[in-house]
N, C-alpha and C positions, 0 to 999 in steps of 0.2 A: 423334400421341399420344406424353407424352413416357412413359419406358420408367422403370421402377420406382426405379432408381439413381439415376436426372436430379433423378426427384422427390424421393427423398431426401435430396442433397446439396442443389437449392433450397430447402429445411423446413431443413435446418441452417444455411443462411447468413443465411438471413431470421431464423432464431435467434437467431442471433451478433449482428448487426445490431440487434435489439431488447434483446438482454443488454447490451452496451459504452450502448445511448445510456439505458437503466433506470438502470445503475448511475453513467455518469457524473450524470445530474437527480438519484437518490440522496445520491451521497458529496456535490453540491456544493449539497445542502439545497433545489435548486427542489421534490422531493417532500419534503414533511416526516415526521422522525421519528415516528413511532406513527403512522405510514398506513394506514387499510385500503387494499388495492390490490381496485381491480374490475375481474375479471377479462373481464367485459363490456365496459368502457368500455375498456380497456387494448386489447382486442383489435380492435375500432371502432378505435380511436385508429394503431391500428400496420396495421390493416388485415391483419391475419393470423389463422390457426385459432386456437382455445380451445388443442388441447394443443401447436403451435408456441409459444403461450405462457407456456404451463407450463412446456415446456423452458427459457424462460429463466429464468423466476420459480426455478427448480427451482437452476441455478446461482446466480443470486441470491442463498438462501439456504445452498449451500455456501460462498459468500464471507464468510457472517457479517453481510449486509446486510439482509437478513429473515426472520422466523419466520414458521411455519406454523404454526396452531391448527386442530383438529380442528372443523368447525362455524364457525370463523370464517373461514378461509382467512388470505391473508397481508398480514403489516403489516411499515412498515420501525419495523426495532430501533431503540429507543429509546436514548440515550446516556447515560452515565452515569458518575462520575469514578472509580468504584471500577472495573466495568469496565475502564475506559482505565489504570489505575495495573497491572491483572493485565496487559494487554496490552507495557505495559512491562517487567515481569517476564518475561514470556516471551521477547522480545524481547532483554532483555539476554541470557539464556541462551544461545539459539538463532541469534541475530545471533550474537553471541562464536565460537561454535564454527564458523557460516560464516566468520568471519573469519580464525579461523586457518587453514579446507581453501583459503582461498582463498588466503594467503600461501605454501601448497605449490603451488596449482596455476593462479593466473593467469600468464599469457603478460607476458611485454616490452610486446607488441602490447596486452594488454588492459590492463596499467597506465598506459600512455603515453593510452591514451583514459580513463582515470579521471582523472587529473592536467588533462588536457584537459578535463574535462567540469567542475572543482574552479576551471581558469580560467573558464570560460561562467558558473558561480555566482557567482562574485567579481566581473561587470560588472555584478551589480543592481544596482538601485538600492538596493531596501530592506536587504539586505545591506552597500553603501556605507553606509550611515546607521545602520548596528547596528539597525536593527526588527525587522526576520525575515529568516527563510534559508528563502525558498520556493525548493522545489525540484517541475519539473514529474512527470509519474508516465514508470514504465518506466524506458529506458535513460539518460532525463535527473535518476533519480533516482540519490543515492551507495547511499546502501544496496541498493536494487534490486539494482546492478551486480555489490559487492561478494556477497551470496546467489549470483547468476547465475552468478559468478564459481569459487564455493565445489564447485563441479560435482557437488553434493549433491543429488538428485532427489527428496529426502523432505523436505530444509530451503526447496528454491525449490518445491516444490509450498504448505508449509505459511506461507511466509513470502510467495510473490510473488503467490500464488493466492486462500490461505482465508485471510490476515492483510491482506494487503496493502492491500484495499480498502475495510476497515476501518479502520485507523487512517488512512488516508487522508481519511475521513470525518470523524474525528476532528479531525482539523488543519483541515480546512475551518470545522465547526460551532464548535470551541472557540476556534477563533484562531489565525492564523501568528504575530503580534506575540510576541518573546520576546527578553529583556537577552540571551539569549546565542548572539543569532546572531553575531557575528563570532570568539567563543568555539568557538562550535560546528564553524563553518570552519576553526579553526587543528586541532580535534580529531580534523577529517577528514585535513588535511595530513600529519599525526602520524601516523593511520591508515594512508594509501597509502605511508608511509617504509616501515615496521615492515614491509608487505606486499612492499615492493620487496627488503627488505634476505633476506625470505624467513626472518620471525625471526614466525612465529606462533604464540609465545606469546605476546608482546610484543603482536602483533595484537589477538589475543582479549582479553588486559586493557584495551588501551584502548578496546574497540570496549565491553568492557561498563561501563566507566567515562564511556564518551558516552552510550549509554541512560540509564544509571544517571542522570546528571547532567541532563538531559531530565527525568524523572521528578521528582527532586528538583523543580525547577523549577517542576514542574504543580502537586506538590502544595503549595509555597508560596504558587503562585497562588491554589490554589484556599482557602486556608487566612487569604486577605486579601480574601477575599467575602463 
């Protein structure tokens, strides 16, 4: 028989396990926006308890990927340009200020791997050919690294945690395709200087003049629909 501890660390990992594989069908739309989720069929489907389920659903919706209604239970949030326009605002703010704790306090060691990670983007293809500058999630992301980086425990909680897989979402459902991906690579380039040179003010302006510029961007696009 296992012992009370055993049981509770296997109910958390089989958690974890159904949270990463929810949210990645989420962000990359095989579940569709405004979902009811059934909590029956989900728990058949994963073959786990109702409230191991919950626990994920439960993070789920700290990420900003679904809401709970009272009598309805949970649907995935709906997308929306106004939405996505505030999420840039914050964004610029919050990104900025990581930007510049992190011109104080990444390492040699961690900018030689951002530099590194700025060549691995530069061999895409779509990036070659100015379409988009996909970038994958986590530490293959710039922005990720740079928050990670910022040794801020309030900014990578609320930027790498409750933002992160949202706009992520984002980018998948609205589109990578954009005029200023090779633009946007040279803004990052710019970025890991400023951060080398250990000049973080210069950080933070550029870092929110790259949001900022993203934004602009969206809402042209969206302004030609």
């Amino acid at each position: 028989m296992l012992d009370s501890s055993t049981t509770s660390t296997s109910k958390l990992t089989r958690a974890d396990t159904v949270f990463t594989d929810l949210r990645q069908r989420i962000v990359e739309g095989d579940i569709f926006t405004g979902t009811k989720l059934s909590e029956p069929e989900l728990a058949k489907y994963y073959d786990i308890s109702r409230s191991t389920l919950r626990d994920a659903l439960s993070r789920l919706e700290g990420c900003g990927l679904l809401e709970r209604k009272a009598n309805i239970g949970y649907r995935v949030v709906t997308l929306s340009t106004e939405q996505l326009l505030e999420i840039f605002r914050v964004r610029e703010s919050l990104e900025g200020t990581a930007c510049r704790l992190a011109a104080k306090n990444m390492t040699k060691e961690q900018i030689a791997e951002l530099r590194n990670l700025l060549v691995i983007h530069n061999q895409t293809e779509s990036l070659q050919q100015g379409e988009a500058y996909i970038q994958e999630e986590g530490d293959l992301d710039f922005h990720f690294r740079i928050v990670m980086g910022s040794g801020n425990k309030l900014l990578i909680r609320l930027l790498c945690e409750e933002l992160y897989y949202l706009v992520r979402m984002y980018r998948f459902q609205f589109g990578m395709a954009s005029p200023r991906a090779k633009k946007a690579f040279r803004e990052h380039e710019n970025i890991i200087q400023a951060i080398e040179d250990k000049d973080g003010e210069l950080a933070e302006i550029l870092m929110r003049r790259h949001i900022s510029a993203s934004r602009l961007n969206v809402e042209n696009r969206m302004n030609t629909l």
